[in-house]
C-alpha positions in Angstrom: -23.4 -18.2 6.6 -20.5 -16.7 8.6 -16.9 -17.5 8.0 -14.0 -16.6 10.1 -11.2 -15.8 7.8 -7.9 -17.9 7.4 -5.3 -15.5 6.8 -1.6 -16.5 6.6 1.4 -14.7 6.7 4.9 -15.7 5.2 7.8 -14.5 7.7 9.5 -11.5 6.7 12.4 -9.5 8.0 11.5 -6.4 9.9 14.9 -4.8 9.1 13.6 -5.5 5.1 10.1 -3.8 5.5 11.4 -1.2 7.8 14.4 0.0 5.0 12.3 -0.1 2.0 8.8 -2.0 1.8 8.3 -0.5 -1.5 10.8 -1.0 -3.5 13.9 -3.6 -3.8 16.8 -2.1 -5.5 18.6 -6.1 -6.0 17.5 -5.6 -9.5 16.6 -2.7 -11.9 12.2 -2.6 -12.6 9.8 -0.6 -13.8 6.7 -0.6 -14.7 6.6 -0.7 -18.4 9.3 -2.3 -21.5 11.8 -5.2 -20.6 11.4 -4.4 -16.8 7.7 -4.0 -16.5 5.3 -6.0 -14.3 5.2 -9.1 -16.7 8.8 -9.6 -16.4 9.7 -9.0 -12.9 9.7 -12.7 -11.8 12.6 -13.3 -14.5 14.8 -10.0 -13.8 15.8 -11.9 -10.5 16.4 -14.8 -8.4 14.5 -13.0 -5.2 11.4 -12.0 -7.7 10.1 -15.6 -8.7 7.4 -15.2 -6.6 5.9 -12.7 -8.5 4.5 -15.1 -10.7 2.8 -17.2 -7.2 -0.6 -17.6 -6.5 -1.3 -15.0 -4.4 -0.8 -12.2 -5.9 -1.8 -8.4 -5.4 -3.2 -6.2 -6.9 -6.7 -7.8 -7.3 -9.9 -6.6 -8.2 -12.2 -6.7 -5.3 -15.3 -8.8 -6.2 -17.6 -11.5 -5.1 -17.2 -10.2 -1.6 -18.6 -12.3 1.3 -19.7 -11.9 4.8 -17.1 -12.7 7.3 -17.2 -13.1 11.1 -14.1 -10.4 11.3 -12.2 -9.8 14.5 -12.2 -5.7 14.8 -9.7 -3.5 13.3 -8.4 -1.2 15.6 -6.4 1.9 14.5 -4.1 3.3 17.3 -2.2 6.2 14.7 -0.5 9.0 16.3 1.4 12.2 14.5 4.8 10.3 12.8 5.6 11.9 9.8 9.5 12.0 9.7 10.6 12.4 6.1 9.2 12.5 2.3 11.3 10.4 -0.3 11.2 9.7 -4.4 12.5 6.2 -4.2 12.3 6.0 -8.0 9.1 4.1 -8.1 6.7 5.8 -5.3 6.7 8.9 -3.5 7.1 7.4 0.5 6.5 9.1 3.9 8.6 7.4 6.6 6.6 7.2 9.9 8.4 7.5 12.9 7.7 4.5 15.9 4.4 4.7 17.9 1.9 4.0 15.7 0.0 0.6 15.0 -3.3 -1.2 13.8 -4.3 -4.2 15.8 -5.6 -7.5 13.6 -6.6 -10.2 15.2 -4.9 -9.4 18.1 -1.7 -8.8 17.1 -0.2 -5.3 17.0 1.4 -4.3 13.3 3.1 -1.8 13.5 3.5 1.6 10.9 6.5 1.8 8.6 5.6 4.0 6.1 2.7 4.8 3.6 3.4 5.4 -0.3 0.6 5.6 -3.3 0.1 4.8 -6.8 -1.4 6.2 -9.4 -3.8 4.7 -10.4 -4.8 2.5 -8.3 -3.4 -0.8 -8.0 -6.7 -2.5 -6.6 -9.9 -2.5 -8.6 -13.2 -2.6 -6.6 -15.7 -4.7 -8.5 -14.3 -3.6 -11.5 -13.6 0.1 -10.7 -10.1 1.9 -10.6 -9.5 5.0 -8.2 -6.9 7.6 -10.1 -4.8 7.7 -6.3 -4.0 4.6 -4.0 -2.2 5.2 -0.6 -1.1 2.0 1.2 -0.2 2.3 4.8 2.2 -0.7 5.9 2.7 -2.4 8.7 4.6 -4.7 10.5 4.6 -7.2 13.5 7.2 -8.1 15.8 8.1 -10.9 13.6 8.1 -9.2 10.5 4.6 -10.0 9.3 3.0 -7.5 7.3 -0.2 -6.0 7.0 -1.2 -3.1 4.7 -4.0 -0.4 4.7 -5.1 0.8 1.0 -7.2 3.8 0.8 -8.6 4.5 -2.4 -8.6 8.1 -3.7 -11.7 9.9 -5.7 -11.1 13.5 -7.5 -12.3 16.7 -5.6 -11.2 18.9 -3.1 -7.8 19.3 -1.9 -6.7 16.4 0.9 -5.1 18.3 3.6 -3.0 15.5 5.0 -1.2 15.5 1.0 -1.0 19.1 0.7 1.3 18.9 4.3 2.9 15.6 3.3 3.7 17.3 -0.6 4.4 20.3 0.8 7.8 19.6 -0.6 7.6 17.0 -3.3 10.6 15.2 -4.4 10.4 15.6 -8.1 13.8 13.1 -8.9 14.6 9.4 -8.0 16.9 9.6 -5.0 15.2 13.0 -3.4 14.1 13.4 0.2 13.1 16.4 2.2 12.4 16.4 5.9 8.9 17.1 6.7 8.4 20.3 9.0 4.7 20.1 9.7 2.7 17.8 11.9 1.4 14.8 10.4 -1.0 12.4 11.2 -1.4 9.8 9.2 -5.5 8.5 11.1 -6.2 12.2 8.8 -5.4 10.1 5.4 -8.4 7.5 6.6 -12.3 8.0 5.6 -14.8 8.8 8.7 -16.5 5.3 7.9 -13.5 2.5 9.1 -15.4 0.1 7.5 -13.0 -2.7 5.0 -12.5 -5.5 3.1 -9.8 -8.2 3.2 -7.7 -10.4 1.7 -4.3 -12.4 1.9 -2.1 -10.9 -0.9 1.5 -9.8 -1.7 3.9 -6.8 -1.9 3.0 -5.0 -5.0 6.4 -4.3 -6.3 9.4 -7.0 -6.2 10.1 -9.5 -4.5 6.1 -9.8 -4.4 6.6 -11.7 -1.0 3.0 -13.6 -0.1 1.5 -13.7 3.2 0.4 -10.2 3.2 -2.5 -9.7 4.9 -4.8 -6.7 3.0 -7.5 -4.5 4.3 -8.8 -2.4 2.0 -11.3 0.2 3.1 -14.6 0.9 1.5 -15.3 4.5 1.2 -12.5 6.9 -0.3 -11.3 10.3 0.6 -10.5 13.7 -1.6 -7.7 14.5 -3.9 -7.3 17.6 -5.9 -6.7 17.6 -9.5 -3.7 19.5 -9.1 -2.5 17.2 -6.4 -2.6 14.3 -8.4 -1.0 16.3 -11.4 1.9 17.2 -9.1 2.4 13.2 -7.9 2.0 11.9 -11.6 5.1 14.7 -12.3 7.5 13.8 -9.9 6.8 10.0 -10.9 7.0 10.7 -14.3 4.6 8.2 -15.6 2.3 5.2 -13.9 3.2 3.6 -11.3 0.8 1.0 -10.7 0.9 -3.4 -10.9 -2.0 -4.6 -13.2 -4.4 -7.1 -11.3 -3.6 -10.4 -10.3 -5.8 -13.6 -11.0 -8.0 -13.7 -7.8 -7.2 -18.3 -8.0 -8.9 -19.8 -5.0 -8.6 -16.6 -2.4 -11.7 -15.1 -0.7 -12.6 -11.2 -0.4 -14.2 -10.6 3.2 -16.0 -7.9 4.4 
């Protein structure tokens, strides 16, 4: 049997997820000691929702068959500027580019990565993890994971990287032309799932789609990320509770 899926979305600002998705400077966290994952609902006031129900990361399993509406990417070349915010390495996209879900348009902020990955697919971690985020007109968010496998060079990093900022605070503009429909596998296909921000204030009401197949990264490629993050930067997984994975 079919199920369409019931995906809600908490209201967010637009002026929050377009400054900074990724990272919410309110209060000092990390991902390890005193201000590591575990803690983060208690460093502040806004992070109490990390400790909700509907959390992300998870670890994709028991995947059903959905009735899903069609994703449709509409990316075009956006790549503005590389920064080290202290707990990702973030490409800001310029305006233009969108995914539509369910009929409504999201819009691209930015993309970022983590390494490893934050998501687990039935049980398996990926050593890279790009998520692509998105926003509606009303501040509704939506984000695209790709999951990363070791091997060749990925030619959309190596132009991204091209000047890595190595230090918390760092930014470079990016000179070459980048479009971001090159960090997506050939095969569009995906799963979803209603979720959260991985990183503080772990806002809900995130809707997740994360695709199936993965793309290349080089060895050397992920060495270089790891260096200028100076350690992992990934959220363990959450408990799954009563939430359905769709594909």
């Amino acid at each position: 049997m079919k199920i369409k899926p019931l995906l809600s979305c908490t209201l967010l600002s637009l002026a929050f997820a377009s400054a900074n998705v990724s990272a919410n400077e309110k209060a000092h966290w990390g991902y390890s000691g005193n201000q590591g994952p575990e803690h983060w609902a208690q460093l502040s006031g806004d992070n109490l929702m990390c400790d909700g129900k509907n959390q992300s990361p998870i670890n994709l399993t028991g995947i059903i068959e959905a009735d899903l509406s069609p994703l449709t990417f509409n990316y075009k070349q956006g790549g503005e500027q590389v920064i080290n915010n202290g707990h990702t390495v973030q490409v800001n996209y310029k305006k233009g580019s969108s995914i539509t879900i369910d009929g409504k348009r999201f819009n691209l902020l930015q993309f970022h990565f983590h390494a490893p990955s934050e998501n687990h697919i039935n049980g398996q971690s990926y050593p890279l993890e790009a998520h692509l985020v998105h926003a509606d007109k009303n501040g509704n968010l939506a984000v695209v994971a790709v999951m990363f496998k070791q091997g060749k060079s990925n030619e959309l990093l190596a132009k991204a990287w091209q000047k890595m900022p190595n230090h918390a605070g760092e930014k470079y503009d990016i000179t070459s032309k980048i479009n971001v429909a090159e960090l997506l596998p050939k095969n569009r296909d995906h799963y979803r799932f209603n979720g959260s921000l991985t990183t503080p204030p772990c806002s809900e009401g995130v809707r997740w789609l994360v695709m199936k197949d993965t793309v290349d990264v080089s060895n050397a490629q992920l060495k270089r990320f790891k260096a200028a993050l100076h350690g992992p930067n990934n959220r363990p997984v959450q408990p799954l509770n009563a939430r359905l994975v769709m594909q």
